[in-house]
PDB file of N, CA, C and O in Angstrom:
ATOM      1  N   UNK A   1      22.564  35.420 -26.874  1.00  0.00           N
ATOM      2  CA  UNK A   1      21.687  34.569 -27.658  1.00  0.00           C
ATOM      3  C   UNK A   1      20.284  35.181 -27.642  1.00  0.00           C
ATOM      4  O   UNK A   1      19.929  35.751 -26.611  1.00  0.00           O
ATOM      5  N   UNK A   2      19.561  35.124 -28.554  1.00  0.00           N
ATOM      6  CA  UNK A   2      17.961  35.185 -28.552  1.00  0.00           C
ATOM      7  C   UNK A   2      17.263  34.033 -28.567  1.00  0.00           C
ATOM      8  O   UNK A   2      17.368  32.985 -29.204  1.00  0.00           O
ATOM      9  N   UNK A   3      16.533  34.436 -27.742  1.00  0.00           N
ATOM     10  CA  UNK A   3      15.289  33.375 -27.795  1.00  0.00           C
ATOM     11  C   UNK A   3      13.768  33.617 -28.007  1.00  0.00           C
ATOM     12  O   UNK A   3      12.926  34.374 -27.525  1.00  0.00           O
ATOM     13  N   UNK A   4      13.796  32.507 -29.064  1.00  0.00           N
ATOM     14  CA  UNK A   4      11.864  33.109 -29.296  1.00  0.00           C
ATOM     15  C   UNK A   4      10.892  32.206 -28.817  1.00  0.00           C
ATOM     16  O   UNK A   4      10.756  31.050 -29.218  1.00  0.00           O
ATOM     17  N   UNK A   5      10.129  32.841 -27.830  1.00  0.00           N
ATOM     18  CA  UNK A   5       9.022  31.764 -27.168  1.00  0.00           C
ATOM     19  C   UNK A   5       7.444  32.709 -27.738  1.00  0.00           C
ATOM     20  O   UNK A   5       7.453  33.916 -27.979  1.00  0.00           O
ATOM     21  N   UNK A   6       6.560  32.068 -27.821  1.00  0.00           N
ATOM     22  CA  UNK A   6       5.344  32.112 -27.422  1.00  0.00           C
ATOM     23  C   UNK A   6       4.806  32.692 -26.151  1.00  0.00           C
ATOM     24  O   UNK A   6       5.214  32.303 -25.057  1.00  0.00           O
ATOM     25  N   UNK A   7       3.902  33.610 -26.284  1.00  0.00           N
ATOM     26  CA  UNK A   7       3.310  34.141 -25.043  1.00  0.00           C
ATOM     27  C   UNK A   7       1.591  34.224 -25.714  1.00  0.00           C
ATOM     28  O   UNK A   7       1.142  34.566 -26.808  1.00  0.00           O
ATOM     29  N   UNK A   8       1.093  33.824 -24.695  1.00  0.00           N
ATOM     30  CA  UNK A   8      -0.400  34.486 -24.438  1.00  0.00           C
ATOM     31  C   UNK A   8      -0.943  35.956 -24.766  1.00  0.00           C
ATOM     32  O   UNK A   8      -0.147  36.761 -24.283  1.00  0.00           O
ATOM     33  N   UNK A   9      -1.959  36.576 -25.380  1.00  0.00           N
ATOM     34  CA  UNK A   9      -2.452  37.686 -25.222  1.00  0.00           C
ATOM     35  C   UNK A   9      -2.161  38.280 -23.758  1.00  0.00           C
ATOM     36  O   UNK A   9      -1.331  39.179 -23.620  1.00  0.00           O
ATOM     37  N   UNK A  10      -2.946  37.690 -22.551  1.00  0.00           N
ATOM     38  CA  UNK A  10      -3.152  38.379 -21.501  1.00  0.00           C
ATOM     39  C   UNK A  10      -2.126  37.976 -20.791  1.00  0.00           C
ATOM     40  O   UNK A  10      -2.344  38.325 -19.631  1.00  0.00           O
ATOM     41  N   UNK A  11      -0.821  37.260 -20.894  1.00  0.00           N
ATOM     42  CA  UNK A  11       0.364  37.710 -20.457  1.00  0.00           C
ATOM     43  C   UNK A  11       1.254  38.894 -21.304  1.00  0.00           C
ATOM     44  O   UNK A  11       2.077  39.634 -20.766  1.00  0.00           O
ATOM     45  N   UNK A  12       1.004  38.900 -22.328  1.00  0.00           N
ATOM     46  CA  UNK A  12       1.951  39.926 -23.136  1.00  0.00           C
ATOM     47  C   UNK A  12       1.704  41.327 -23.171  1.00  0.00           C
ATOM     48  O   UNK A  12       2.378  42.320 -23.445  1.00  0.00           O
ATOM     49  N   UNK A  13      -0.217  40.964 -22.576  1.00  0.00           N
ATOM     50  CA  UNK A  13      -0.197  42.575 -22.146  1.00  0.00           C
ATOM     51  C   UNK A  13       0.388  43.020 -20.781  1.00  0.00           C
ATOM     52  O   UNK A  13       0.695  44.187 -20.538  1.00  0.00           O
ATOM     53  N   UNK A  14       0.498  42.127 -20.028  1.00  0.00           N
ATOM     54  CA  UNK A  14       1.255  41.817 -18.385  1.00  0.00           C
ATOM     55  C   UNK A  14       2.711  42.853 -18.665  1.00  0.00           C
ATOM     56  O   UNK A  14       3.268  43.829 -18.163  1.00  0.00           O
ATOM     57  N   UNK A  15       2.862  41.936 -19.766  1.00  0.00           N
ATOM     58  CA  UNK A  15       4.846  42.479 -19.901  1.00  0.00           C
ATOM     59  C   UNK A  15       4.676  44.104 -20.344  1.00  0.00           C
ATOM     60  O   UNK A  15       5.049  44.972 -19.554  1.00  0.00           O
ATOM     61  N   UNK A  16       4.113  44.451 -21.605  1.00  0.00           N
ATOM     62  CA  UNK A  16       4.323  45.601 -21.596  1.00  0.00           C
ATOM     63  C   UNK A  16       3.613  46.500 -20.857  1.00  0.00           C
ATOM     64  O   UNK A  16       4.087  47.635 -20.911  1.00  0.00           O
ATOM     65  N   UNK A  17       2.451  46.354 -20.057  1.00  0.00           N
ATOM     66  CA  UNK A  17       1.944  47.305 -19.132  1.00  0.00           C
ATOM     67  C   UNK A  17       3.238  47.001 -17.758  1.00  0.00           C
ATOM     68  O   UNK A  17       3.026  47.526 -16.665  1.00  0.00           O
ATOM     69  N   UNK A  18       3.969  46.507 -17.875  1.00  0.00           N
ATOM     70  CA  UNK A  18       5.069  46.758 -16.820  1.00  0.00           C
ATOM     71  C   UNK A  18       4.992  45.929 -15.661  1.00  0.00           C
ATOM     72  O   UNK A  18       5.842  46.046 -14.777  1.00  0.00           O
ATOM     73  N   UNK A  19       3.751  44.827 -15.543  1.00  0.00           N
ATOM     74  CA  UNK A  19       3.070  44.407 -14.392  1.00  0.00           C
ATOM     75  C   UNK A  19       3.502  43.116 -14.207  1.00  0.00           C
ATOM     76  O   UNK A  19       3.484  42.426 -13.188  1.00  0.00           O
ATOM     77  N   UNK A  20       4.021  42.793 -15.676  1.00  0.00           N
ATOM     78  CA  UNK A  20       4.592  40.849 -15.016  1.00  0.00           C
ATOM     79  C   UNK A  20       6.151  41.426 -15.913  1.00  0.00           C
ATOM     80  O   UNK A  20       6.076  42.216 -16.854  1.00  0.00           O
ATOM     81  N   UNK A  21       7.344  40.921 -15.457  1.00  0.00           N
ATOM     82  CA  UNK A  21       8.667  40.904 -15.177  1.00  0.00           C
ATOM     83  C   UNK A  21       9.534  40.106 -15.305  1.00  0.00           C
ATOM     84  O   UNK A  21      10.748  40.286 -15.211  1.00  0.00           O
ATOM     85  N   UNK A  22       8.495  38.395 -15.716  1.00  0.00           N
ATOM     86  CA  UNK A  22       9.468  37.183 -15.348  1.00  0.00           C
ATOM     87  C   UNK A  22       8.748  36.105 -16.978  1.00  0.00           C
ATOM     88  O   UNK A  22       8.039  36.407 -17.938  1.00  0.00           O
ATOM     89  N   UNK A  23       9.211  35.244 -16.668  1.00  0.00           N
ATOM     90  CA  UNK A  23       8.593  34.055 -17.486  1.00  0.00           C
ATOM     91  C   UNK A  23       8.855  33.018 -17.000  1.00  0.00           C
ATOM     92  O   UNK A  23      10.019  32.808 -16.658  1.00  0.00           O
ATOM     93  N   UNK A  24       7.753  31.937 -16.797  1.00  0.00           N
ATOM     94  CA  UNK A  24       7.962  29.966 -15.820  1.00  0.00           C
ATOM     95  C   UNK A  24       7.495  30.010 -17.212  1.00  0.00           C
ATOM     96  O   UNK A  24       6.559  30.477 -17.863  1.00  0.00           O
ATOM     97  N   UNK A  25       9.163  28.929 -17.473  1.00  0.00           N
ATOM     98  CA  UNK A  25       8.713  28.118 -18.852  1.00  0.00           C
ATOM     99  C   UNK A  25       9.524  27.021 -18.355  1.00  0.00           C
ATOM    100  O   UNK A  25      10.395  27.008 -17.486  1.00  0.00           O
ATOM    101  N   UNK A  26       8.865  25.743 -19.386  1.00  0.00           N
ATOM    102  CA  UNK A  26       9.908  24.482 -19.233  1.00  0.00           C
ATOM    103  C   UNK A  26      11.267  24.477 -19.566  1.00  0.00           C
ATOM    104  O   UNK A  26      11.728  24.733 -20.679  1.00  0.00           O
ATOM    105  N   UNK A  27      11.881  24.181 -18.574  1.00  0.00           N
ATOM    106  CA  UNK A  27      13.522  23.900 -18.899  1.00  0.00           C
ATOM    107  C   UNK A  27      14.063  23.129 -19.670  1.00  0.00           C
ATOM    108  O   UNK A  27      14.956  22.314 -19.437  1.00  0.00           O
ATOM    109  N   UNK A  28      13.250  23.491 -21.135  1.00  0.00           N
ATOM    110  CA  UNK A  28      13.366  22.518 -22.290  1.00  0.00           C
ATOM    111  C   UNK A  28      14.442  23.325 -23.679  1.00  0.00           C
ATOM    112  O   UNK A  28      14.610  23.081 -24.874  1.00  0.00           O
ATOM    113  N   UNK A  29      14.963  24.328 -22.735  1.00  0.00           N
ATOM    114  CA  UNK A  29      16.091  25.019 -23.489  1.00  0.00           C
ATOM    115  C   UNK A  29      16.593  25.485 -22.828  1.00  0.00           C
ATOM    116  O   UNK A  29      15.986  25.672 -21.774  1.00  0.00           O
ATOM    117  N   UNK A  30      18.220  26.089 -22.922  1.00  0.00           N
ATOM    118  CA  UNK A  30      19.552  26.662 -22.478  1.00  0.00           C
ATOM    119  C   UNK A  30      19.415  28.586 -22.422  1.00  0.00           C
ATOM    120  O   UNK A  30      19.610  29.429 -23.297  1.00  0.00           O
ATOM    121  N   UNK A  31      19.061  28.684 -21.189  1.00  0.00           N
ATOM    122  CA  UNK A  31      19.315  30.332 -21.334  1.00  0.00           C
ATOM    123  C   UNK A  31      19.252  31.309 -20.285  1.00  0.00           C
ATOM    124  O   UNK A  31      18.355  31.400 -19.446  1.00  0.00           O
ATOM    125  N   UNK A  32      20.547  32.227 -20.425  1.00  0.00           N
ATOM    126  CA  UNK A  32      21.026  32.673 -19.237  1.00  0.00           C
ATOM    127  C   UNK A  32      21.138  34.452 -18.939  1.00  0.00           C
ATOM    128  O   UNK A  32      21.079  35.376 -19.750  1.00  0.00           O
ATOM    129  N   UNK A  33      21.241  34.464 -18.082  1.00  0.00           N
ATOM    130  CA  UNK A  33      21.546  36.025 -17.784  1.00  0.00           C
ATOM    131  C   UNK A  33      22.770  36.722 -18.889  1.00  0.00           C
ATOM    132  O   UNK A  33      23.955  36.401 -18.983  1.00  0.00           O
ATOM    133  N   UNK A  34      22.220  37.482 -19.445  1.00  0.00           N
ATOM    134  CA  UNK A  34      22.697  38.403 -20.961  1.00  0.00           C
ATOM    135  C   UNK A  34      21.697  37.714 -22.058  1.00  0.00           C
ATOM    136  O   UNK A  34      21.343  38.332 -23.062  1.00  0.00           O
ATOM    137  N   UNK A  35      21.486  37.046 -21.916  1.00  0.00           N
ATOM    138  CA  UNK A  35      20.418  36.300 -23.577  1.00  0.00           C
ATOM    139  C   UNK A  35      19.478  37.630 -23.749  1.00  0.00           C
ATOM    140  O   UNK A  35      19.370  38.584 -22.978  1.00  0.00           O
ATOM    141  N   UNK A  36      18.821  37.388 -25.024  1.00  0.00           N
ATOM    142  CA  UNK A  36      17.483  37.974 -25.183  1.00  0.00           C
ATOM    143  C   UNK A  36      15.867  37.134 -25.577  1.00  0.00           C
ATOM    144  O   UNK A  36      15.571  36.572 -26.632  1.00  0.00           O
ATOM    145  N   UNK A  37      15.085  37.287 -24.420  1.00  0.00           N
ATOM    146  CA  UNK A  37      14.326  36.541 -24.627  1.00  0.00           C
ATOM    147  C   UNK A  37      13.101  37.480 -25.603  1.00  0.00           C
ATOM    148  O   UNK A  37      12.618  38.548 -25.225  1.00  0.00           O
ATOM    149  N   UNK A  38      12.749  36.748 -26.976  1.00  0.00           N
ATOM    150  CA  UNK A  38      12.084  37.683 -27.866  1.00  0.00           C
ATOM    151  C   UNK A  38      10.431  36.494 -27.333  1.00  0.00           C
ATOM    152  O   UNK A  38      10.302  35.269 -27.341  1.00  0.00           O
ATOM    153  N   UNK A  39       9.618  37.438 -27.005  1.00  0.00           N
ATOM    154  CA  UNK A  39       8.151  37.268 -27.100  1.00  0.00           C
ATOM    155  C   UNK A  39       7.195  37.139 -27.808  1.00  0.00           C
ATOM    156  O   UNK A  39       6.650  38.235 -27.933  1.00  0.00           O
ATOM    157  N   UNK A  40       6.678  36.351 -28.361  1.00  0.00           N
ATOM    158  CA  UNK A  40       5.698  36.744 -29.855  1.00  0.00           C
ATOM    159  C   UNK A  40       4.312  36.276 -29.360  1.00  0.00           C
ATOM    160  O   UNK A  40       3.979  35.201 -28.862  1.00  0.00           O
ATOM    161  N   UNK A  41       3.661  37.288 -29.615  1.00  0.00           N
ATOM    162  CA  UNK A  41       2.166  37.045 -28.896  1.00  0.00           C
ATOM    163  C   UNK A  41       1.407  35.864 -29.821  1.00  0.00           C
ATOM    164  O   UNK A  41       1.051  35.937 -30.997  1.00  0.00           O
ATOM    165  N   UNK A  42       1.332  35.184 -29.241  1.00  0.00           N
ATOM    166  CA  UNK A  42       0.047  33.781 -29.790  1.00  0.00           C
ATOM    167  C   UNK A  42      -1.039  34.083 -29.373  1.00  0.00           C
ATOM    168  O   UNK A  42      -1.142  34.755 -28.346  1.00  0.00           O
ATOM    169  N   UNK A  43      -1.805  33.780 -29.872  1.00  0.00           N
ATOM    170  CA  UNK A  43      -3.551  33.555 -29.484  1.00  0.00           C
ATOM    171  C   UNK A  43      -4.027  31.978 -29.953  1.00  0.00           C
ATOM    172  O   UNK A  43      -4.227  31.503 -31.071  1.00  0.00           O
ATOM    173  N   UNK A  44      -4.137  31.253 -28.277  1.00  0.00           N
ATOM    174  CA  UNK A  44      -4.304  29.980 -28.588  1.00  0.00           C
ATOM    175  C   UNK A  44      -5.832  29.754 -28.863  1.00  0.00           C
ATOM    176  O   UNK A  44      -6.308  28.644 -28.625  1.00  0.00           O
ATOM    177  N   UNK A  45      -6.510  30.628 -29.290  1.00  0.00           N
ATOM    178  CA  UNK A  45      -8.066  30.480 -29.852  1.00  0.00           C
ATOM    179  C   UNK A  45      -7.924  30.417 -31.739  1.00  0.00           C
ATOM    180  O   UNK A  45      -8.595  29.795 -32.562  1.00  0.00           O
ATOM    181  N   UNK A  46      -7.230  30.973 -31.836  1.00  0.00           N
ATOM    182  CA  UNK A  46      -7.211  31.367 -33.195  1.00  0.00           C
ATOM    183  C   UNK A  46      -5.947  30.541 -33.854  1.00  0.00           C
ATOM    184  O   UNK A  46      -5.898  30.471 -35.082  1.00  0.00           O
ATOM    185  N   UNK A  47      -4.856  29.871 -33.003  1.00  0.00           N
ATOM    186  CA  UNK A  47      -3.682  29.562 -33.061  1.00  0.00           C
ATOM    187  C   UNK A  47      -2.159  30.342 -34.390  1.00  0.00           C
ATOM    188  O   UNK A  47      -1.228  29.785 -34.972  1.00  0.00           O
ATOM    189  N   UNK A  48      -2.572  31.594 -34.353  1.00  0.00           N
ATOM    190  CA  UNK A  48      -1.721  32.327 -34.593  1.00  0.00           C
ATOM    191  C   UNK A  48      -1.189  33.142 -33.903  1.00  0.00           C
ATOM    192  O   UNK A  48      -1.525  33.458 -32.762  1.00  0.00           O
ATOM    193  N   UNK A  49      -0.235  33.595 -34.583  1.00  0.00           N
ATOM    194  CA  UNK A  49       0.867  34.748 -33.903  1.00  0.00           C
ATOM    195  C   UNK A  49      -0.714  35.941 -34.428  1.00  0.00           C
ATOM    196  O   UNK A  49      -1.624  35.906 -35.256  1.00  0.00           O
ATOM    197  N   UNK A  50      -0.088  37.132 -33.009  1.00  0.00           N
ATOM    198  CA  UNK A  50      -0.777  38.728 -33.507  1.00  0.00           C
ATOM    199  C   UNK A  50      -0.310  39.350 -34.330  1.00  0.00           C
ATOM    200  O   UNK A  50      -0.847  40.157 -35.089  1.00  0.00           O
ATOM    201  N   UNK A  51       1.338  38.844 -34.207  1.00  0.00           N
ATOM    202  CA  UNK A  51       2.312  40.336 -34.976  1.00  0.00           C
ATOM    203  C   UNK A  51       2.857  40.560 -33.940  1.00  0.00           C
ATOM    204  O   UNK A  51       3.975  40.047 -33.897  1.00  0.00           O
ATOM    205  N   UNK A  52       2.497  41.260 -32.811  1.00  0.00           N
ATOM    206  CA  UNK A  52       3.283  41.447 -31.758  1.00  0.00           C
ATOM    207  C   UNK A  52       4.383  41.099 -30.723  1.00  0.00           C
ATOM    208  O   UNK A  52       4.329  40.331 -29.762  1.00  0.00           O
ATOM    209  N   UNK A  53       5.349  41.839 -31.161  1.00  0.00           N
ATOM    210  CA  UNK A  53       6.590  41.278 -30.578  1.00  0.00           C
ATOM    211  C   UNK A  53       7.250  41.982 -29.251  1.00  0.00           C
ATOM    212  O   UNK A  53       7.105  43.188 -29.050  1.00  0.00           O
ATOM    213  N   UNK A  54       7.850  41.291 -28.528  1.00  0.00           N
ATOM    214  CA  UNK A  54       8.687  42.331 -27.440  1.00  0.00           C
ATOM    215  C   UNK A  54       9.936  41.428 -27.466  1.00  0.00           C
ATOM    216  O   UNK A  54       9.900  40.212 -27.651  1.00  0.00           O
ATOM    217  N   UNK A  55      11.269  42.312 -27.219  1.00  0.00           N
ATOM    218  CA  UNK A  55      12.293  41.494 -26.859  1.00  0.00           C
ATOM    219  C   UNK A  55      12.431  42.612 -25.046  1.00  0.00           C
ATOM    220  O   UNK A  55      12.147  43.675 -24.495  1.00  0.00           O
ATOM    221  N   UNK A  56      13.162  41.116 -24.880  1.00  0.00           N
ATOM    222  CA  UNK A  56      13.377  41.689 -22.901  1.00  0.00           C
ATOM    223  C   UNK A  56      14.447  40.828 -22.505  1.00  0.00           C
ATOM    224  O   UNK A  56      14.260  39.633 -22.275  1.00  0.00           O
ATOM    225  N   UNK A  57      15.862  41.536 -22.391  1.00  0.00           N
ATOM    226  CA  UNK A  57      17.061  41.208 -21.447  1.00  0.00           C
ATOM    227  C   UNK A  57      16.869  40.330 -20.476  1.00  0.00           C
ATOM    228  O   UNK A  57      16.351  40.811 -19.468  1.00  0.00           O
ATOM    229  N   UNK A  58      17.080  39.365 -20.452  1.00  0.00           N
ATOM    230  CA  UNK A  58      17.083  38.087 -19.408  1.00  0.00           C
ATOM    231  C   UNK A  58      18.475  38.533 -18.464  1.00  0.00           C
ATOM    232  O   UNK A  58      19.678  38.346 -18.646  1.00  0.00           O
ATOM    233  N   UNK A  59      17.582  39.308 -17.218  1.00  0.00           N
ATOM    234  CA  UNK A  59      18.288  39.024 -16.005  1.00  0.00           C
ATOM    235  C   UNK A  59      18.777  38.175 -14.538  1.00  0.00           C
ATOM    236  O   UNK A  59      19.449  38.520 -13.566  1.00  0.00           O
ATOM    237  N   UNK A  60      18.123  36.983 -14.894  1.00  0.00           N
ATOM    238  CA  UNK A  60      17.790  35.935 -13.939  1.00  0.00           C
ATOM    239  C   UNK A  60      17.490  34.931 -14.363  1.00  0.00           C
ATOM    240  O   UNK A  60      16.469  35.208 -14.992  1.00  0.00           O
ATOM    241  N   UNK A  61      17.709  33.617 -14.503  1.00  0.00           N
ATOM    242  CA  UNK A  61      17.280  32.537 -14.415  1.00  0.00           C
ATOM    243  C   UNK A  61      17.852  31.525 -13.082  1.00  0.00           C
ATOM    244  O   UNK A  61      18.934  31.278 -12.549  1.00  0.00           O
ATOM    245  N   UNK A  62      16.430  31.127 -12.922  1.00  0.00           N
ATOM    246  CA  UNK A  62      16.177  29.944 -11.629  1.00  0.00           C
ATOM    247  C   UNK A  62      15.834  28.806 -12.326  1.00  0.00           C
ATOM    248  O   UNK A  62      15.583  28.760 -13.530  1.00  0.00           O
ATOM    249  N   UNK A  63      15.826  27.750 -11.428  1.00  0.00           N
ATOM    250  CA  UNK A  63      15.412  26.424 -12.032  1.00  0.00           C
ATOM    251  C   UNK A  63      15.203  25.851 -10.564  1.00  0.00           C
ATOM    252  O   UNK A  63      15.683  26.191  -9.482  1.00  0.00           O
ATOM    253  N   UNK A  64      14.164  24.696 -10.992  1.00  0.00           N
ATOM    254  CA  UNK A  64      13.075  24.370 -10.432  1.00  0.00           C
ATOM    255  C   UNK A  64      12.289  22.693 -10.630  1.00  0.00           C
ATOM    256  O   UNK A  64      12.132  22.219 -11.755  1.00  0.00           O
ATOM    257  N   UNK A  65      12.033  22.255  -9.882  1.00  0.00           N
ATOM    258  CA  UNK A  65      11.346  20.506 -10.275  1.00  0.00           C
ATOM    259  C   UNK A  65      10.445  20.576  -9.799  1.00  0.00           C
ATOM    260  O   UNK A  65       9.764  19.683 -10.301  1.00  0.00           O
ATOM    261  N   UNK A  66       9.550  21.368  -8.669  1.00  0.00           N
ATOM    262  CA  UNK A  66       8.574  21.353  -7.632  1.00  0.00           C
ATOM    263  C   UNK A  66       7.230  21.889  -7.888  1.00  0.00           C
ATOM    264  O   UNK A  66       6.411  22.045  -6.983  1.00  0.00           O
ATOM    265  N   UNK A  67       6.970  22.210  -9.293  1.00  0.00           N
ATOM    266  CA  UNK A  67       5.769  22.572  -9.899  1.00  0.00           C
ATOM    267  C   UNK A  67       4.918  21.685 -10.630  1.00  0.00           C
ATOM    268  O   UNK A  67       5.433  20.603 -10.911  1.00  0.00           O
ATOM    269  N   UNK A  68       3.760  21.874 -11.001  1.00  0.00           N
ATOM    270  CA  UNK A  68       2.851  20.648 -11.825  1.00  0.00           C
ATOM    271  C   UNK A  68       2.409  21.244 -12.681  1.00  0.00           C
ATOM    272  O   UNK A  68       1.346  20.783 -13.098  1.00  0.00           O
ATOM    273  N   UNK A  69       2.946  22.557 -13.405  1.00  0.00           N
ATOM    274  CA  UNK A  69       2.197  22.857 -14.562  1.00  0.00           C
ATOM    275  C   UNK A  69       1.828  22.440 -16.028  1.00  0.00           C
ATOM    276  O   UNK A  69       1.100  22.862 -16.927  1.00  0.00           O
ATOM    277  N   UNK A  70       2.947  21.102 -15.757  1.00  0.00           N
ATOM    278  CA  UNK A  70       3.243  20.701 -17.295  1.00  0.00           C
ATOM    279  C   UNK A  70       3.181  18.809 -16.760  1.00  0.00           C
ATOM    280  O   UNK A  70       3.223  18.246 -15.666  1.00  0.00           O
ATOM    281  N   UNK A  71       3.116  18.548 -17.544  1.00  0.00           N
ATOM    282  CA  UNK A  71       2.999  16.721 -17.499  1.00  0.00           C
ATOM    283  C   UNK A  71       4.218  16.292 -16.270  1.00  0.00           C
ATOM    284  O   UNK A  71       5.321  16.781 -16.026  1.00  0.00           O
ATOM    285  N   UNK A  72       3.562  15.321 -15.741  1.00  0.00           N
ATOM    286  CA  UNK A  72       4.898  14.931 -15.149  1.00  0.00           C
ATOM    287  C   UNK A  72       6.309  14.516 -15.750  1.00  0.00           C
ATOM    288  O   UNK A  72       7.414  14.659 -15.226  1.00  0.00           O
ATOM    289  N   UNK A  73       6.011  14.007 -16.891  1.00  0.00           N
ATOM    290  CA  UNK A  73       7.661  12.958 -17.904  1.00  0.00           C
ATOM    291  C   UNK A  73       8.186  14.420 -18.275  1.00  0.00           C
ATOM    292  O   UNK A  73       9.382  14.415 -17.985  1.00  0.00           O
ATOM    293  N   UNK A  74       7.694  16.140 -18.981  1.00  0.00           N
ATOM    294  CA  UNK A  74       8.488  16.828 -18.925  1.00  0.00           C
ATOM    295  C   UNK A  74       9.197  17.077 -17.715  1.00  0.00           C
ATOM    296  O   UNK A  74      10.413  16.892 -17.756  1.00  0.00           O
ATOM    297  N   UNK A  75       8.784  17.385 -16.854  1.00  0.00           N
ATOM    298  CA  UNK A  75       9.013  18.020 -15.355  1.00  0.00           C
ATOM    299  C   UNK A  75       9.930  17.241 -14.800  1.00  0.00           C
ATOM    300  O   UNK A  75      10.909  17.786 -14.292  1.00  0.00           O
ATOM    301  N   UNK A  76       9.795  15.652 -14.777  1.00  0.00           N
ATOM    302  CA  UNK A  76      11.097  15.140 -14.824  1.00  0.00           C
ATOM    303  C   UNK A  76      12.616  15.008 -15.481  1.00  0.00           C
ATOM    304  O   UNK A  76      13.757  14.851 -15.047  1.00  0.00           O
ATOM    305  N   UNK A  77      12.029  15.151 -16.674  1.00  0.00           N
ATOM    306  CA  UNK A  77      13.003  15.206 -17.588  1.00  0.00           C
ATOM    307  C   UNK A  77      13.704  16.855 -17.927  1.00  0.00           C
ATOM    308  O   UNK A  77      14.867  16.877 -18.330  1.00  0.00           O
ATOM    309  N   UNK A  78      13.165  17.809 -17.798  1.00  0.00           N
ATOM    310  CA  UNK A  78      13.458  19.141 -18.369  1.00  0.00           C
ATOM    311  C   UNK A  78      13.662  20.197 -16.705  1.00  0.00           C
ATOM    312  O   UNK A  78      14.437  21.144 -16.572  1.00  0.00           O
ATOM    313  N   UNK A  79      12.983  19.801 -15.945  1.00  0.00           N
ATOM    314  CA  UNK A  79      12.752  20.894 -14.224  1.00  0.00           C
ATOM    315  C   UNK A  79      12.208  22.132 -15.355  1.00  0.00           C
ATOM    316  O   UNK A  79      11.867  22.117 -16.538  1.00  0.00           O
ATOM    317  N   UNK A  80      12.339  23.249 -14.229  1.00  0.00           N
ATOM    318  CA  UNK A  80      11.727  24.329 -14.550  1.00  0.00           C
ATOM    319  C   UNK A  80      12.759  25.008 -14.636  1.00  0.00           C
ATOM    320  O   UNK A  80      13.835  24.560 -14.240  1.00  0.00           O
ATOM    321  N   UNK A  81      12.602  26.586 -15.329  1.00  0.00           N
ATOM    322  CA  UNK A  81      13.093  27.802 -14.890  1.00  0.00           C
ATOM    323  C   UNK A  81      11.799  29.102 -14.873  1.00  0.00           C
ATOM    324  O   UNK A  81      10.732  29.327 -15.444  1.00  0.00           O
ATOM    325  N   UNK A  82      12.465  29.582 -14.089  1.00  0.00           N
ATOM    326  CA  UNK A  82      11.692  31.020 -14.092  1.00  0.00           C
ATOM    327  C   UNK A  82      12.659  32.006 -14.246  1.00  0.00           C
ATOM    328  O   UNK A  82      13.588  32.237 -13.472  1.00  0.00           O
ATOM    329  N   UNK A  83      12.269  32.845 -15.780  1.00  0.00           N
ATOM    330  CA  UNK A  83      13.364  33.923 -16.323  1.00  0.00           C
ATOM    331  C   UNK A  83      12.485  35.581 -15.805  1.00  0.00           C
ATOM    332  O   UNK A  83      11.330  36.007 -15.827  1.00  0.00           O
ATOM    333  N   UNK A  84      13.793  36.071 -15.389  1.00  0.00           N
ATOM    334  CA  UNK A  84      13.479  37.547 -14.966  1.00  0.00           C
ATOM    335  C   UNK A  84      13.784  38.416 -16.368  1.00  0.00           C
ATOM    336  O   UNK A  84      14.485  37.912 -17.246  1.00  0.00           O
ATOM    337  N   UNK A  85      13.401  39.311 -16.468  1.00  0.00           N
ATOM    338  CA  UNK A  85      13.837  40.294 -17.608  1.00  0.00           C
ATOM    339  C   UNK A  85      13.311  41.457 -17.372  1.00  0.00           C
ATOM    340  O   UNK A  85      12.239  41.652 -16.800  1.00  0.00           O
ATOM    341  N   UNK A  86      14.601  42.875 -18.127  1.00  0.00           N
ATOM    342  CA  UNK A  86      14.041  44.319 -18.024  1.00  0.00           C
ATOM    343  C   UNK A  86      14.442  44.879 -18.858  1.00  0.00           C
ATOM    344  O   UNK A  86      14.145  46.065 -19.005  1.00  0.00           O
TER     345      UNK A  86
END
């Protein structure tokens, strides 16, 4: 499967300078080791896409309830995952 999420400028430069590896997103979708997670750079100042895309092999997914990054009613309702990819 592919998946297309949203990323940040200064995470997407993370991914392709080789330096970040993973993604903590809400466990508000289905996706597993073999998927492809496709990246599309947002800029939440401007609220568009750059153009810039990466796709990256999802080798890992974890899941998770013990974080506060997101409202509590998601976090209850959805937990977390944190996806690995290479």
């Amino acid at each position: 499967m592919r998946i297309e999420k949203k990323i940040w400028p200064e995470y997407f430069q993370k991914v392709i300078d080789g330096i970040k590896t993973y993604e903590l997103r809400l466990a508000d979708f289905e996706c597993k080791p073999g998927d492809f997670l496709v990246l599309k750079e947002w800029d939440p100042k401007t609220k568009e896409y750059t153009g810039r895309v990466l796709e990256k092999k999802v080798t890992y997914v974890g899941k998770t309830k013990n974080l506060t990054f997101w409202p509590k009613e998601d976090i209850e309702k959805y937990g977390f995952q944190i996806i690995a990819f290479k």
